[in-house]
C-alpha positions as CSV (number, residue, x, y, z in Angstrom):
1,X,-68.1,-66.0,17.1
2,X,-71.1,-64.0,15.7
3,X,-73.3,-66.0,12.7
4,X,-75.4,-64.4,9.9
5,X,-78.7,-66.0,8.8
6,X,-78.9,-65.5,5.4
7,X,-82.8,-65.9,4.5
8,X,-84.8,-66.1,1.0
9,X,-87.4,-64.3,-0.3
10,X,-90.0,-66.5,1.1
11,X,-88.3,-65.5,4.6
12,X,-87.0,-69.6,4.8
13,X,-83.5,-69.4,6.0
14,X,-81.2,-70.8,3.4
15,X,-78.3,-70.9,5.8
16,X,-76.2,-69.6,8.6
17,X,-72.8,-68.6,8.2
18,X,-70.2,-67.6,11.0
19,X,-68.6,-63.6,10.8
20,X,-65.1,-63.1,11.4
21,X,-64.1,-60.6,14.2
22,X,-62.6,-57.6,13.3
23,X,-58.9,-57.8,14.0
24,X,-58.0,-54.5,16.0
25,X,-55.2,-52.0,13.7
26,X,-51.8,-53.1,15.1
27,X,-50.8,-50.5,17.8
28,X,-48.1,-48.0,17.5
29,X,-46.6,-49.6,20.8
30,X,-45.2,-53.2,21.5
31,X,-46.6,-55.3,24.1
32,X,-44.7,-53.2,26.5
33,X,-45.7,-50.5,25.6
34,X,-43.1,-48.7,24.2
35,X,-42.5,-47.5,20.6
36,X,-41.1,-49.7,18.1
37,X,-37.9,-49.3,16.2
38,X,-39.5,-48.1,13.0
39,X,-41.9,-45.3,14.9
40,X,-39.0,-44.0,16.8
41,X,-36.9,-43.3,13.7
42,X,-40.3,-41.7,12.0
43,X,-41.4,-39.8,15.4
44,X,-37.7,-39.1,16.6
45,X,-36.3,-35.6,16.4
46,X,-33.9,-35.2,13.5
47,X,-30.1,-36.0,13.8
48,X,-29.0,-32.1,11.9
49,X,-30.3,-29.1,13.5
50,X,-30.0,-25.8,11.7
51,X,-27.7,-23.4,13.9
52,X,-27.5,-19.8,12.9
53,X,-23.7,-18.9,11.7
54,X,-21.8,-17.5,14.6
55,X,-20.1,-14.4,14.0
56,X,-17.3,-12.4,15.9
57,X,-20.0,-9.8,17.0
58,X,-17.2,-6.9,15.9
59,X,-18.4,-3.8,14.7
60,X,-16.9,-2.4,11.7
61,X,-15.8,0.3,14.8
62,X,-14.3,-2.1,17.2
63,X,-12.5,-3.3,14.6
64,X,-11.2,-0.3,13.6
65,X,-10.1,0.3,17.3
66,X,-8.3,-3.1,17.0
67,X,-6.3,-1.7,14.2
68,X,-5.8,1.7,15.5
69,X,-4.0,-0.2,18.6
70,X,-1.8,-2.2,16.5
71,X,-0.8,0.1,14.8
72,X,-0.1,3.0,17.8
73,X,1.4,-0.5,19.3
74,X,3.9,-1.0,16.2
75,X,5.1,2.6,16.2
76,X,5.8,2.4,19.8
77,X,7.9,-0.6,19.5
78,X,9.7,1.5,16.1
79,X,10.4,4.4,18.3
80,X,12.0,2.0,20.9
81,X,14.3,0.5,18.7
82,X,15.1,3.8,17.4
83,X,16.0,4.8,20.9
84,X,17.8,2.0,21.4
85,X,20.0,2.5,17.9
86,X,20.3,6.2,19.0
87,X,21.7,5.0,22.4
88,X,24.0,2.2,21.1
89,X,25.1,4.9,18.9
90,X,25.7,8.0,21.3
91,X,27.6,5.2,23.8
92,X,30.0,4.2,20.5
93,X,31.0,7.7,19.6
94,X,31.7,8.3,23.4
95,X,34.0,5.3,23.5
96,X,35.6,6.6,20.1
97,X,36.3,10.1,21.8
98,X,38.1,8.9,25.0
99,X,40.2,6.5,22.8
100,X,43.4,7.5,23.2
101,X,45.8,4.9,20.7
102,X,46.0,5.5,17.1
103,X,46.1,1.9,15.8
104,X,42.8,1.6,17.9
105,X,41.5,4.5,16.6
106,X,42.0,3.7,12.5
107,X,41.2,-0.3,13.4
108,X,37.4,0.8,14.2
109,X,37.7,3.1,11.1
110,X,38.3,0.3,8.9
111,X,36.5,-2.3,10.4
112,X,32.9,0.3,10.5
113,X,34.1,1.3,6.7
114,X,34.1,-2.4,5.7
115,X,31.6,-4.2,7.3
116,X,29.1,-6.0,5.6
117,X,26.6,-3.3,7.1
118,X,29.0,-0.1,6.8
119,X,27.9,2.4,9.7
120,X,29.7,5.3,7.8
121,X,29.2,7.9,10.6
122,X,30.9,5.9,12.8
123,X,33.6,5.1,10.5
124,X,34.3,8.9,10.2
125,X,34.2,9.9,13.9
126,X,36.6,7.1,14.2
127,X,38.9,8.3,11.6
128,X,39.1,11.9,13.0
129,X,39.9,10.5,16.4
130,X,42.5,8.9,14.8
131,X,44.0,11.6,12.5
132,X,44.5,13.2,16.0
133,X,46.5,10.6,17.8
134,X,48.3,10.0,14.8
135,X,52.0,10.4,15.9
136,X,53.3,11.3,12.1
137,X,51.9,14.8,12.8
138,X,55.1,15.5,14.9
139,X,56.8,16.6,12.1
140,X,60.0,18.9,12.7
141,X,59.8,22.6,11.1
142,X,61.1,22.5,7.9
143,X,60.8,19.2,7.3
144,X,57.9,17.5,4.9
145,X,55.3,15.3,6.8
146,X,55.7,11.7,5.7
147,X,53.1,10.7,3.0
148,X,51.7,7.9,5.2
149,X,50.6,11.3,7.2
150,X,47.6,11.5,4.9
151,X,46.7,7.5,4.4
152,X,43.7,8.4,7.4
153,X,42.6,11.9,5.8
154,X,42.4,9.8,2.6
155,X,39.8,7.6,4.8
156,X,38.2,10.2,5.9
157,X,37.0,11.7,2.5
158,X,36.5,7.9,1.0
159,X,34.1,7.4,4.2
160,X,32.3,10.9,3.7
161,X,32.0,10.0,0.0
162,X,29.7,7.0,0.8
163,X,27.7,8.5,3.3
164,X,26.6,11.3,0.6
165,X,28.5,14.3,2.2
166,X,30.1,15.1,-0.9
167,X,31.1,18.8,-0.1
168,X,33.4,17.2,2.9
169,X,34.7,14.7,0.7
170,X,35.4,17.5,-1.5
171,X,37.1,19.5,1.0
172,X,39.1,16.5,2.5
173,X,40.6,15.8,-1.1
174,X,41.3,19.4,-1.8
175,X,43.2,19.6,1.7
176,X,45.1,16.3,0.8
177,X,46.4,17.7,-2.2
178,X,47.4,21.5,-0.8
179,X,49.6,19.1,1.2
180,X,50.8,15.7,-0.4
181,X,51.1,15.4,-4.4
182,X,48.3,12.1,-4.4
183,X,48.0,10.5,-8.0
184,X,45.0,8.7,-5.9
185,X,43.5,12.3,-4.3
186,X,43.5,13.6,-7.4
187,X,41.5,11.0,-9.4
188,X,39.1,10.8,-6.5
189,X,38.4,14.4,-6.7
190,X,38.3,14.4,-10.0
191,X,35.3,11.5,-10.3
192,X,33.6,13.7,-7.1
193,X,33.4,16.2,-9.4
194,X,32.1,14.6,-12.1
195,X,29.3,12.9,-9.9
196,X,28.4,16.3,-8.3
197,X,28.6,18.6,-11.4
198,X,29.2,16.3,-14.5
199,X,25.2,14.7,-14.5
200,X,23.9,17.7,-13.6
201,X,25.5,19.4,-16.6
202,X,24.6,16.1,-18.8
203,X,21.0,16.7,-18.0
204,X,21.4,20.7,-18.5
205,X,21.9,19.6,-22.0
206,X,19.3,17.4,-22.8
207,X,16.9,19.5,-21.8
């Protein structure tokens, strides 16, 4: 251990005292050698690491090529199913034409009239079909056709009526009634009329 001589000013030593050593700074590193706990968590790398925010890398033109094809892609698959209605539809009016019973005939009639999803057109090719099977137009000459005669013309106009052809509805009533005296064709005619003519004329005058 090193000693100091501590002298006075006549140079007689007053006494001799021992030094401490210097303790060496405590080292970063154990007796292994390694890093302690607390110099790893201040020397460590951090646990969050800033990422830049991943986009799609769309354009505002590839997206706009992504639309474009969904939509070309939609109205393909529209035309299709219009096709496929059209189809459907040419294949039902066939099977109407080579019907050849009556009751067959007006059953279709009714049932396309009264569905819960009428399909009108169908409805009146069914009931022309039918008109011409119907066996009450055998009628002898100068005899009157039976009134039952005109229960599928009556159809007819009904079932033009609600697909907006007015002007054959019209027509269908007016033949009914050249024929057969119908309480029922002529209030139906009589309403056409005023659906056709009576608003128009309405409006006429508040103009």
């Amino acid at each position: 251990m090193p000693r100091r001589v501590v002298v006075d000013q006549n140079g007689v030593v007053v006494s001799v005292e021992a030094v401490p050593e210097r303790s060496a700074p405590p080292s970063s590193k154990g007796s292994t050698g390694e890093k302690t706990g607390a110099n790893k968590r201040r020397n460590g790398k951090p646990k969050f690491k800033w990422r830049p925010k991943r986009t799609t890398g769309f354009s505002a033109a590839a997206r706009r090529r992504v639309q474009e094809e969904r939509s070309r892609q939609e109205k393909a698959a529209q035309i299709r199913s219009a096709e496929e209605t059209l189809r459907q539809a040419e294949e039902k009016f066939a099977a109407v034409e080579q019907l050849t019973d009556f009751d067959e005939a007006h059953a279709i009639g009714v049932a396309a009239s009264n569905a819960s999803s009428p399909d009108y057109p169908l409805a009146i090719a069914a009931f022309k079909k039918a008109y011409r099977l119907d066996p009450r137009r055998k009628v002898k000459s100068g005899r009157k056709p039976e009134p039952g005669l005109f229960e599928v013309p009556m159809k007819l106009a009904a079932a033009y009526k609600r697909n907006g052809q007015f002007y054959e509805s019209q027509k269908m009533y007016e033949w009914v009634l050249k024929h057969h005296d119908s309480r029922i064709a002529k209030t139906e005619l009589a309403v056409l009329h005023e659906d056709r003519f009576g608003t128009r004329s309405r409006a006429r005058g508040q103009l």
